[in-house]
N, C-alpha and C positions, 0 to 999 in steps of 0.2 A: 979449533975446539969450540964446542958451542958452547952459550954463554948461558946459566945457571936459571933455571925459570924465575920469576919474580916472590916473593916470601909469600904472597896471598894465593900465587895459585893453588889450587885445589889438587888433593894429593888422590892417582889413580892407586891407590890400595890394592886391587886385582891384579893390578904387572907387579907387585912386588912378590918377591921369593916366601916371603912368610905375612900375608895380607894383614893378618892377627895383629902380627907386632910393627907392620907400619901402620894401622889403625892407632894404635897407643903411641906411636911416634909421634904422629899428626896430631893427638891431643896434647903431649907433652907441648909440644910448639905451638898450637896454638892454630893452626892448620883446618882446612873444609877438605872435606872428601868427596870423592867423587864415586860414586856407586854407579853400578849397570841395574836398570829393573830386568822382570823375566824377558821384557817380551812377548808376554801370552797375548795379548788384545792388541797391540800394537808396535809399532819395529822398537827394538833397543834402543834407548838410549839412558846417557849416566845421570846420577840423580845428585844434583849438590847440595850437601849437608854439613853444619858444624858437625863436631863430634862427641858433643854436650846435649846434642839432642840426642843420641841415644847414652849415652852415659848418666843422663838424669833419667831415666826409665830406669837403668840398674836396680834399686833399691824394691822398687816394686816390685819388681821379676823376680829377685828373692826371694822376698818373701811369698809371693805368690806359688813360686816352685818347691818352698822348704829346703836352699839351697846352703850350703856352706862350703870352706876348702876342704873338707872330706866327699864331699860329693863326685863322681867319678860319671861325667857328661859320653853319651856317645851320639854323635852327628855326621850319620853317612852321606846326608848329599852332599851336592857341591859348594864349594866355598863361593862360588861364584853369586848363586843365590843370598839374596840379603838377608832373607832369614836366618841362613845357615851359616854367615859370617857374625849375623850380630850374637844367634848362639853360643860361637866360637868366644866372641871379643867375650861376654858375659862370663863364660866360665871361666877366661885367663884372669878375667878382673877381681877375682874370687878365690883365687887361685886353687881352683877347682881342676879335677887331671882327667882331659878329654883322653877318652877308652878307645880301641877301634875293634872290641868286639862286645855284644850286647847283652851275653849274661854277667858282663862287669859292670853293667852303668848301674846306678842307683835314680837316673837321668836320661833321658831322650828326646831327639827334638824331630820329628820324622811329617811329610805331609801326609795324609788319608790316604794317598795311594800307597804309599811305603807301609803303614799300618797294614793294609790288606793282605799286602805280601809279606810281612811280619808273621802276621795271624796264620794266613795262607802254609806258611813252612817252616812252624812250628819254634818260630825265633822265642829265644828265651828274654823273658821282659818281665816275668811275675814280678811282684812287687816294685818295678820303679814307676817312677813317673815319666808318664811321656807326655808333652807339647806335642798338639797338631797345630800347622800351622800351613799357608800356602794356598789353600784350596776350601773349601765348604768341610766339616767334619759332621756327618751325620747322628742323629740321635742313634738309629739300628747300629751303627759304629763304633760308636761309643758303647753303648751297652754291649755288645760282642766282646772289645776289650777286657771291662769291666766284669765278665764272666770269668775273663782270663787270669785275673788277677791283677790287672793294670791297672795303675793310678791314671787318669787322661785328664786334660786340662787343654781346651780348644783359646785359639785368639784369633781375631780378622784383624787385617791392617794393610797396610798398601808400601810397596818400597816408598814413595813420597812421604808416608803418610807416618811409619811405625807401627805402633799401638796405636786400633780406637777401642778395641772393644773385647774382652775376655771374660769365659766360660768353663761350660765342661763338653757343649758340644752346639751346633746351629742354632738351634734354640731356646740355651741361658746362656745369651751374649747379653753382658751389661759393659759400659764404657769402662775404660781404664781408666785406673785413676788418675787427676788435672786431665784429663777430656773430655771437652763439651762436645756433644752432636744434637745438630740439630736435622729437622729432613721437610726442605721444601721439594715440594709437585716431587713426591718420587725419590730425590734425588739428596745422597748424605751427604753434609757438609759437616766438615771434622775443625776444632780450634786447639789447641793443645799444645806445650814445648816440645814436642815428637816431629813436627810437621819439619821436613826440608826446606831448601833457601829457593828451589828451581829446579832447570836443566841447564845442564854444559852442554851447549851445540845447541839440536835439534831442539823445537819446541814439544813439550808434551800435553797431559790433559789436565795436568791442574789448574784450578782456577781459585783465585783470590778474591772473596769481598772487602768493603771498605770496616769492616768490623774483625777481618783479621782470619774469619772462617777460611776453610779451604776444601775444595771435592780434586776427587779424579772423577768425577761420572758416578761411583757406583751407586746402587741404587737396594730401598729398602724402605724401612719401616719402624717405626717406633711404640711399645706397649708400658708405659713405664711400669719398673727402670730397663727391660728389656729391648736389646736391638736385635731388627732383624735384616740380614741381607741377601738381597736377591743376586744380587750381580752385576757386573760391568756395566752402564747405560749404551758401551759404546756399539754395543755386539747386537746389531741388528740385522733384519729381513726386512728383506719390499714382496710384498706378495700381491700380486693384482696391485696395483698403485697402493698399498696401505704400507706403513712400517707400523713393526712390529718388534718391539723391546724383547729377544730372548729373555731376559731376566726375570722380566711379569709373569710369564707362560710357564716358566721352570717353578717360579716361586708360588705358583699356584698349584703347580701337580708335586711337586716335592713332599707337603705332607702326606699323601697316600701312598708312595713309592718306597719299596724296602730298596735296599742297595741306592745307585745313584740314577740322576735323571738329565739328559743331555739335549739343549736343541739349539738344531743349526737347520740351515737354509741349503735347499739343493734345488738345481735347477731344474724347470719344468716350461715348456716349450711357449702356453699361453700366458701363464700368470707370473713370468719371472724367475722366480721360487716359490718355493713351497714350504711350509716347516715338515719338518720331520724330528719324530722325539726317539730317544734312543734310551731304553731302560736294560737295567744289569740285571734285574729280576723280571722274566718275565712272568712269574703270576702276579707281579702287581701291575699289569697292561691291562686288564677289564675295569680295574678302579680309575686307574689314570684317565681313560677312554674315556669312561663315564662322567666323570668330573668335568672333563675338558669339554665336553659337548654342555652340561649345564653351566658351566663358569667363563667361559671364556667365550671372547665376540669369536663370529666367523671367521674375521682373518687369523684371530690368534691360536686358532684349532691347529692341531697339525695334522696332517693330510697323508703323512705316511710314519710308522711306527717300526722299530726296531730291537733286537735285544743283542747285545754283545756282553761278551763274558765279561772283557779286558778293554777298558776307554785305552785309547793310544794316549802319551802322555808326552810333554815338552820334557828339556832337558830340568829342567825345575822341579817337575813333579806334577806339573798341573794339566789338565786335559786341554789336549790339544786341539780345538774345533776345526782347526781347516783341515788338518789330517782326517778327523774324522768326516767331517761336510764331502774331502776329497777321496774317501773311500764307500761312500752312500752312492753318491754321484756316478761313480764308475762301475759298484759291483763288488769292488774287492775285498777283499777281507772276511772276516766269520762272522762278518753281520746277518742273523737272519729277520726277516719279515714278519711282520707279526698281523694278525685279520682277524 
């Protein structure tokens, strides 16, 4: 019989039969957990955390939701996803009664792509509130809801990271509160009681200064008190010897684009790759065009332009760029061309 792991080790929550209540188990005792990130920018791995870093968030989230034990939470994705567990832990803590169908909730926690297809078929959601969370929530997005009757309430944060920063949609993003950010050359660095201890295993992208800061990479901007985020630092193209931060590129044609705005690198025979952008609205392709030839250097142009109805998405929710990059590349799919 094998012998009982040691009391410090870190508790995988995800193999257990009800994640929720070994989360609280593990705080009971005293226990670090061990979470899986998505994955989207880089391979899986588990992310270790007290369980006091997210249980000292509780309080704000409250209040910031208007939540109580009447409150009636529904969160269709997967438990897997750390948004959608720390959801989960939030509402039990509260003893709030997670719904599993959406004209019960008074509550929602869905990412922008869920949203869409909310909206899309006609899901009933008037009057609650919903949390976007997972992915970028655009301003056109938000106000789309917000016609609908929906309360929206957007936050950026990172599995490592938690909470840095919540709004009502991409562009009133202010920090959460006890988070400081700060943003050298590009790049955000987050300080806060939210932040994880590491990784179990594999190494990942965080990086710690001697003052306590901490990044994954992403990357953005600051307007006091507003933040703003481009995106991942890690997700680049070499085009003709140059790299080239997708994140800059998006984060410059994103204000003139209704729907969303995508770029990934597909190969091309003398320069490597190439960018290519990928918009859901094609009448905002003339604006985008335009901009990106006055705003952006020559490598950071993209060089071929496309419109797809539907981004493919990760099991998360989040758009999936090599699915898409591997469907530019070959032809496949309902991508068409845009000139």
């Amino acid at each position: 019989m094998a012998s009982r792991p040691p009391r410090s080790d870190p508790v995988d929550v995800l193999a257990a039969a009800d994640p929720v209540a070994a989360f609280f188990e593990a705080h009971a005792r005293g226990r670090r957990v061990a979470l899986c990130t998505s994955g989207t920018s880089a391979a899986r791995r588990s992310v270790l955390r007290t369980t006091d870093s997210w249980v000292s968030s509780f309080p704000h989230v409250t209040s910031l939701m208007s939540m109580d034990a009447a409150s009636r939470v529904w969160v269709p994705g997967p438990v897997s996803s750390s948004m959608n567990l720390f959801a989960s832990v939030h509402a039990r803590s509260l003893r709030a009664r997670l719904v599993h169908r959406p004209e019960l909730a008074t509550h929602a926690h869905l990412t922008p792509s869920a949203l869409v297809r909310a909206l899309d078929h006609g899901t009933e959601l008037r009057g609650a509130h919903v949390v976007v969370a997972g992915d970028r929530l655009s301003r056109s997005l938000f106000e789309r809801a917000a016609v609908g009757g929906i309360r929206v309430s957007h936050y950026y944060g990172a599995a490592e990271l938690s909470f840095v920063a919540w709004g009502s949609h991409d562009t009133d993003l202010q920090p959460f509160p006890q988070v400081e950010v700060v943003v050298r050359d590009g790049v955000l660095w987050v300080r806060s009681p939210y932040v994880c201890e590491g990784y179990v295993g594999l190494p990942g992208a965080l990086q710690t200064d001697r003052d306590g800061f901490v990044t994954v990479g992403d990357r953005g901007w600051s307007t006091d008190p507003h933040l703003f985020v481009s995106g991942r630092g890690t997700a680049v193209v070499t085009t003709g010897g140059a790299t080239v931060q997708v994140a800059d590129v998006e984060g410059v044609l994103r204000p003139v684009v209704e729907g969303e705005v995508v770029v990934v690198g597909v190969p091309h025979q003398e320069l490597g790759e190439v960018l290519a952008a990928v918009v859901t609205d094609a009448l905002s392709f003339p604006r985008a065009r335009a901009l990106a030839r006055d705003a952006l250097t020559p490598a950071q142009q993209p060089r071929l332009w496309f419109e797809v109805r539907h981004l493919p998405l990760t099991t998360a929710g989040k758009v999936d760029r090599s699915a898409l990059a591997g469907k530019l590349a070959s032809g496949e799919g309902s991508a068409r061309r845009l000139t």
